[in-house]
ZAMARGU-4260 file (C-alpha; in steps of 0.2 Angstrom, whole numbers, plus 5000, padded with zeros to 4 digits):
<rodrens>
0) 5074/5438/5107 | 5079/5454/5099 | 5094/5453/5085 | 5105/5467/5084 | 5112/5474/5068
5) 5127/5464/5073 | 5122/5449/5072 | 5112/5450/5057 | 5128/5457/5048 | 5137/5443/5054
10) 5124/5430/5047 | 5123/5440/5031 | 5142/5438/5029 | 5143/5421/5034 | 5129/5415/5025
15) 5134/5424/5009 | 5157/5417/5012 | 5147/5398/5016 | 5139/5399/4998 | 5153/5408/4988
20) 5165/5396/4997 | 5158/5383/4987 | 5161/5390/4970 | 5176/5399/4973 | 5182/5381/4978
25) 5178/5375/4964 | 5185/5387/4953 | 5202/5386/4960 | 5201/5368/4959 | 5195/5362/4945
30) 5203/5368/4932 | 5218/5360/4937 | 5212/5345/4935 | 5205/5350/4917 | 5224/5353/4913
35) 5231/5337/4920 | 5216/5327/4913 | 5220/5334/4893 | 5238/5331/4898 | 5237/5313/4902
40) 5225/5312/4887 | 5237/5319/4875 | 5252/5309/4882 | 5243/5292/4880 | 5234/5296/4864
45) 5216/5293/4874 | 5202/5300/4870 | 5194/5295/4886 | 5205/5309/4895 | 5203/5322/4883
50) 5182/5319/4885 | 5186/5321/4905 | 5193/5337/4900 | 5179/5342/4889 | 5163/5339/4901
55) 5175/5345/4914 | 5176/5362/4907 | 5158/5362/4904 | 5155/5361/4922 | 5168/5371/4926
60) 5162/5388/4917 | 5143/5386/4929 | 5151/5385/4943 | 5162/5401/4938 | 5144/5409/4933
65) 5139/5407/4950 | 5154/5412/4957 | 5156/5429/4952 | 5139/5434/4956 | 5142/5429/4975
70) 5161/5435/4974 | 5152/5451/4967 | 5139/5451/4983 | 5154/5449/4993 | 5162/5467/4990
75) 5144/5475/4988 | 5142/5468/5008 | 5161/5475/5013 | 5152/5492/5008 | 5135/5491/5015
80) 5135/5481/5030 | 5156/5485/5035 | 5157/5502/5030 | 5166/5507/5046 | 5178/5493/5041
85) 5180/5499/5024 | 5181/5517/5030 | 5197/5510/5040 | 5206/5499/5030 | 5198/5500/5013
90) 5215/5511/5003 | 5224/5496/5013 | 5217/5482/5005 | 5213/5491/4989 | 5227/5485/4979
95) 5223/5466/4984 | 5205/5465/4981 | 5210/5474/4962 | 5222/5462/4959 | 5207/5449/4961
100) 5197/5456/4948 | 5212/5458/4936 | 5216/5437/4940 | 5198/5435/4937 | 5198/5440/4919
105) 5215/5437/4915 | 5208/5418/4918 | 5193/5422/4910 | 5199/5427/4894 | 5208/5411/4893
110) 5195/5401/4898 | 5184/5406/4885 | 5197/5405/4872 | 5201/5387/4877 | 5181/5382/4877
115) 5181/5390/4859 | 5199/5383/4850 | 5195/5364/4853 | 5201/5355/4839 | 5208/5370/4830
120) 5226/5367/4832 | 5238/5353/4821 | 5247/5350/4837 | 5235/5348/4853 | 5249/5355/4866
125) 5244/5370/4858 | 5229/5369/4866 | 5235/5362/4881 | 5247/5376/4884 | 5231/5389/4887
130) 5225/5380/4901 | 5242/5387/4909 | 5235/5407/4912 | 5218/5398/4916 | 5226/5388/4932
135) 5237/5404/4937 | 5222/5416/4935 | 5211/5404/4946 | 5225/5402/4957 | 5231/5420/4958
140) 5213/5427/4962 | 5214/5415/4978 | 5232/5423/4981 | 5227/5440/4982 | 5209/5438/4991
145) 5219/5427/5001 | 5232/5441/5008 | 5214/5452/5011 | 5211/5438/5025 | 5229/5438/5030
150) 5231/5456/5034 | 5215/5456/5043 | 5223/5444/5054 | 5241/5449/5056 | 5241/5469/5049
155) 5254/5478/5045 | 5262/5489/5030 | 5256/5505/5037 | 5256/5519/5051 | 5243/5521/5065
160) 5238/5541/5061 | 5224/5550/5071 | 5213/5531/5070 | 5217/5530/5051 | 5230/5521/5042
165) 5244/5532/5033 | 5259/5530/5024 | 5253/5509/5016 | 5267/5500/5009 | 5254/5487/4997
170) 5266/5475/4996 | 5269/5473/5014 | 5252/5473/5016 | 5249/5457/5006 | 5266/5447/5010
175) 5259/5449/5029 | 5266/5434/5042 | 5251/5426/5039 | 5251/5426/5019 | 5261/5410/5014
180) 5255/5397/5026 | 5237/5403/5023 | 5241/5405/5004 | 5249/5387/5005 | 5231/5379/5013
185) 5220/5389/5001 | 5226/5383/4990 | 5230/5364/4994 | 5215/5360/5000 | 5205/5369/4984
190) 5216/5357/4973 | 5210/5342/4986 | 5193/5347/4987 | 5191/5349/4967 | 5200/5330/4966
195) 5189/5324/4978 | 5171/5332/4968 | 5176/5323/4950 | 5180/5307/4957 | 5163/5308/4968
200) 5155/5310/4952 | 5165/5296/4943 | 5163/5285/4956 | 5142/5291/4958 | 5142/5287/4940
205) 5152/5269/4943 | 5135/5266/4957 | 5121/5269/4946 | 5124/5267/4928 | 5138/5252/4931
210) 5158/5250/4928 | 5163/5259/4911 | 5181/5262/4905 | 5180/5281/4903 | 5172/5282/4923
215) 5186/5270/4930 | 5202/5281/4923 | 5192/5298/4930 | 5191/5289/4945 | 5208/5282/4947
220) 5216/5299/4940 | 5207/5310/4952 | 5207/5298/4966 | 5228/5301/4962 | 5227/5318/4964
225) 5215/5318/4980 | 5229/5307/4990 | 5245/5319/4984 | 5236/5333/4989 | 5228/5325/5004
230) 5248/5325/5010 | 5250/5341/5003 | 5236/5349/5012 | 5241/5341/5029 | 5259/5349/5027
235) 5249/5366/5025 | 5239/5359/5042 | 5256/5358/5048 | 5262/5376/5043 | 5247/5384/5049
240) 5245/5377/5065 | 5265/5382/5068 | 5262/5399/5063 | 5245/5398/5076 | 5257/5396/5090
245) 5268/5409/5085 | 5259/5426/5081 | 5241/5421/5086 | 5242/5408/5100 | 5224/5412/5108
250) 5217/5407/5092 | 5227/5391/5094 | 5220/5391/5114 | 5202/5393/5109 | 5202/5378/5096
255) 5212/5366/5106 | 5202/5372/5124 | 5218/5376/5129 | 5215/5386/5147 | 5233/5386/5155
260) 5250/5388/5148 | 5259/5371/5150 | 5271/5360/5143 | 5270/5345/5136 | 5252/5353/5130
265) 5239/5338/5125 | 5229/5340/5111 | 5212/5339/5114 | 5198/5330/5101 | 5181/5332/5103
270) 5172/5332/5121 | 5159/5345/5130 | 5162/5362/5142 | 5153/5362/5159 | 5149/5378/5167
275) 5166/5381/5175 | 5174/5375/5159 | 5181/5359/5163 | 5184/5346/5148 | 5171/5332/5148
280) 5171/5317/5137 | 5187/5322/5126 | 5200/5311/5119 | 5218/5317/5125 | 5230/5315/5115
285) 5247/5317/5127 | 5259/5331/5123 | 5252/5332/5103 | 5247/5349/5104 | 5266/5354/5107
290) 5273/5344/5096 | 5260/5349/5084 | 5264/5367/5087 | 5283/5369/5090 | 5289/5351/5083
295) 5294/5347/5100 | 5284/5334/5114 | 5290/5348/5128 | 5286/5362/5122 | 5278/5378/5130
300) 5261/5383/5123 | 5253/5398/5128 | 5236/5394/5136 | 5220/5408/5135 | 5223/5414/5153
305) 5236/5423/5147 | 5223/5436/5135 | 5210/5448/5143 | 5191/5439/5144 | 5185/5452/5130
310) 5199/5445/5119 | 5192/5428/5118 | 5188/5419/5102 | 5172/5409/5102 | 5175/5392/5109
315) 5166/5383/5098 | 5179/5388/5087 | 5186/5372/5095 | 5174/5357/5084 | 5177/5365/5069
320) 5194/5364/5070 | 5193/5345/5075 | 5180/5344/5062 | 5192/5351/5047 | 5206/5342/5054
325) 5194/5326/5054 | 5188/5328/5039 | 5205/5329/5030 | 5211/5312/5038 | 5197/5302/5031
330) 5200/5311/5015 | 5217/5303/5015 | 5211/5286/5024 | 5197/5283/5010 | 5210/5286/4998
335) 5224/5276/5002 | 5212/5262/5006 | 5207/5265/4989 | 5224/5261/4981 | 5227/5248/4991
340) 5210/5236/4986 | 5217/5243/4969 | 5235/5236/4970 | 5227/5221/4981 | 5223/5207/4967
345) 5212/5199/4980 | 5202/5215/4982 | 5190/5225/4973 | 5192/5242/4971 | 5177/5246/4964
350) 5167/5237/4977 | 5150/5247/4982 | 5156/5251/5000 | 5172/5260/4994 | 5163/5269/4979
355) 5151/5276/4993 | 5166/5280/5004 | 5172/5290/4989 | 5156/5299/4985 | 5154/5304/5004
360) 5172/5311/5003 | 5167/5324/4992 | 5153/5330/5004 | 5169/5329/5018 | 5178/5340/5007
365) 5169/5354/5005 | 5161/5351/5025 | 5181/5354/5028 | 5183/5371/5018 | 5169/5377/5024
370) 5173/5370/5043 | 5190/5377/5038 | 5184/5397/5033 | 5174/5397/5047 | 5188/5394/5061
375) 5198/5404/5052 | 5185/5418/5055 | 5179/5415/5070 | 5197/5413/5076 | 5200/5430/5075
380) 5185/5436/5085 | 5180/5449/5093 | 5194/5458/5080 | 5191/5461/5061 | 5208/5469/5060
385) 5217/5462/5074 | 5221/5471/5086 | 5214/5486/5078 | 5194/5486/5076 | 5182/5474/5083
390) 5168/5467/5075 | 5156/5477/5082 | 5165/5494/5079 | 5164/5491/5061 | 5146/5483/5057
395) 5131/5496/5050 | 5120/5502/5062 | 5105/5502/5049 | 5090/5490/5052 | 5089/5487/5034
400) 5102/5476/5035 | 5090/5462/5040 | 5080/5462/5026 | 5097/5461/5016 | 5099/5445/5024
405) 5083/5437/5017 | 5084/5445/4999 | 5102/5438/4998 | 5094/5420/5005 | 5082/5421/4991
410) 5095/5424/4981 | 5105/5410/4985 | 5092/5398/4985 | 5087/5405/4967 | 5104/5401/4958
415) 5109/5387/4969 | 5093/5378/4960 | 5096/5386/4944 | 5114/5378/4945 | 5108/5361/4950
420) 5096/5362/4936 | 5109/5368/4921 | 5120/5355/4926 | 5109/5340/4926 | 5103/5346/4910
425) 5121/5346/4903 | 5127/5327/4909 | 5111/5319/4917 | 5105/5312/4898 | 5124/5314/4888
430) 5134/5301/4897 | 5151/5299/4889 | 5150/5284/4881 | 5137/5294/4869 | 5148/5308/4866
435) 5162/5295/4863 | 5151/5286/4851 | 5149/5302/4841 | 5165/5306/4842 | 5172/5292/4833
440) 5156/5294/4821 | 5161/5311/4817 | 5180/5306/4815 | 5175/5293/4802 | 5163/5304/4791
445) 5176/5316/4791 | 5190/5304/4786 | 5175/5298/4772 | 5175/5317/4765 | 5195/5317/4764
</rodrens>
């Protein structure tokens, strides 16, 4: 079978957004979690929660590593295997994708100055108070990357000129239709996603090395934040799936194999396309498609017959939706059953079956983002800028392109390992109980020499 260069572009792209997705995810995440962590430890006067904040950070700063050299591949690829893209749009989303960087190092800075100052302040909310431009910046660079995503879905901001965009308006271009209920999931579910890696890791620890007071408040503090924002992200579900219906229904058609426009739409889960694409082996769940779209059992919703055949999006867009939306619900299942053994005397929250379920829900997590990018991207096929330039209009022509692909999969592979490696080498012999030990060792020779 012969690939064409569009093909290989969109594996190189989609390889390269499935391994950043992971970082970036984590970037966004996780430092929240170092700030509520130091918070709650600086309320309480525990040292247990000020240590979660310490290793925290350690790990934190690899996964940034990592993530800026993908984020880096990222806009090297927009270049070399879109340049017809770039060509088009690129004074369009200039202003976004600088905003980024500018996020980037604004967070950066701080991050480095919080690594650097611990102990080094009389008061500690001192210290606590930098973690602030280190959320924001994380937070912000998903923000503005974000509205890069939103304008290729819904553009606007600028005039249609001899095939070239004039006269852009930046700010319209990034507050697009699609910005806040995009902005709203990003960010939801990389606040869930980095609740739901620490207490994997808390309750991993709990399996192997046994039950210690420092692992069961990491895990009962995260597992707190992985159900509030397992509400918070299904509100943004919400949002999204409403703004779907509205301004880009055949995307909403292709995930629900939603063929005629009805009402009282059902929604479908799951199930298998024959040849003439009738549903097969799907669970229907009556009407729950309009409700989920316009809040109301009768409601209209616009079925795929009603776009042009080329216009299409790919309909296996349709499991990972149900995949992502899956995955979220056992998120939020494993962690109310969690608070319920918890509040249940006769139960064991710590039993092996739920630690499991809780370690496996990190693995859900991120199989959600990345179930989650990938509909969103596929969605919008065949368009890159919707309803402006298709994906094959904009992709290189070059052959070289292919061997892109495997020098990129080399290079993946190369500081995926490298990561795994540095961060076994940072916790895998320096469990906190040590580090605890050695803090109080140090706080008592130091309170000797006073």
């Amino acid at each position: 079978m012969i690939i064409d260069t569009v093909m290989w572009s969109k594996w190189l792209t989609g390889m390269t957004l499935a391994f950043h997705t992971i970082f970036s995810t984590t970037g966004v995440g996780v430092p929240l979690m170092i700030a509520i962590a130091e918070f709650v430890g600086i309320r309480k006067k525990d040292h247990h929660y000020i240590l979660m904040a310490k290793r925290w950070s350690r790990g934190f700063i690899i996964s940034v590593a990592v993530g800026v050299v993908t984020g880096t591949a990222i806009a090297l690829q927009l270049a070399l295997v879109w340049p017809k893209f770039m060509q088009l749009g690129g004074n369009v989303i200039a202003l976004p994708l600088f905003m980024e960087v500018f996020a980037f190092f604004f967070e950066a800075i701080f991050l480095g100055i919080y690594l650097y100052t611990w102990g080094r302040f009389r008061n500690p909310y001192i210290h606590l108070l930098l973690t602030i431009p280190i959320v924001a910046g994380a937070g912000m660079s998903a923000v503005f990357i974000t509205t890069v995503n939103g304008f290729m879905n819904q553009p606007g901001g600028f005039v249609m000129e001899a095939g070239q965009f004039t006269a852009v308006n930046p700010l319209q271009v990034m507050l697009n239709t699609a910005t806040p209920s995009k902005v709203f999931h990003v960010l939801t579910s990389a606040y869930l996603t980095g609740a739901a890696l620490l207490a994997g890791i808390a309750a991993y620890t709990i399996l192997r090395r046994g039950v210690s007071a420092y692992s069961k408040k990491a895990l009962k503090l995260m597992m707190t934040v992985v159900v509030a924002f397992s509400l918070l992200t299904s509100l943004a579900g919400d949002m999204s799936a409403k703004f779907l219906a509205e301004h880009q229904p055949e995307k909403l058609a292709a995930a629900e194999w939603h063929f005629e426009t009805e009402r009282g739409a059902d929604l479908i889960l799951l199930g298998w396309l024959n040849a003439e694409n009738e549903i097969l082996g799907a669970i229907h769940l009556p009407k729950a498609l309009s409700f989920l779209a316009f809040g109301d059992f009768n409601a209209e919703v616009t079925g795929l017959e009603e776009f042009p055949l080329d216009e299409h999006p790919p309909l296996i867009v349709h499991y990972l939706f149900d995949f992502m939306v899956l995955s979220g619900m056992v998120i939020l299942g494993i962690g109310l059953l969690y608070f319920l053994f918890l509040f249940w005397k006769k139960r064991n929250e710590l039993n092996k079956w739920l630690l499991r379920s809780i370690v496996f829900s990190t693995f859900l997590a991120f199989l959600g983002i990345e179930f989650g990018w990938f509909y969103a991207e596929l969605g919008r096929q065949p368009w890159i800028v919707r309803g402006y330039m298709r994906v094959e209009e904009a992709a290189t022509t070059s052959p070289n392109v292919r061997i892109l692909f495997f020098l990129f999969l080399l290079l993946y592979v190369v500081m995926g390992t490298m990561c795994v490696i540095v961060l076994r080498r940072l916790f895998h012999n320096n469990p906190p109980e040590a580090e605890l030990d050695k803090l109080a060792q140090a706080s008592m020779e130091k309170g000797e020499q006073l």
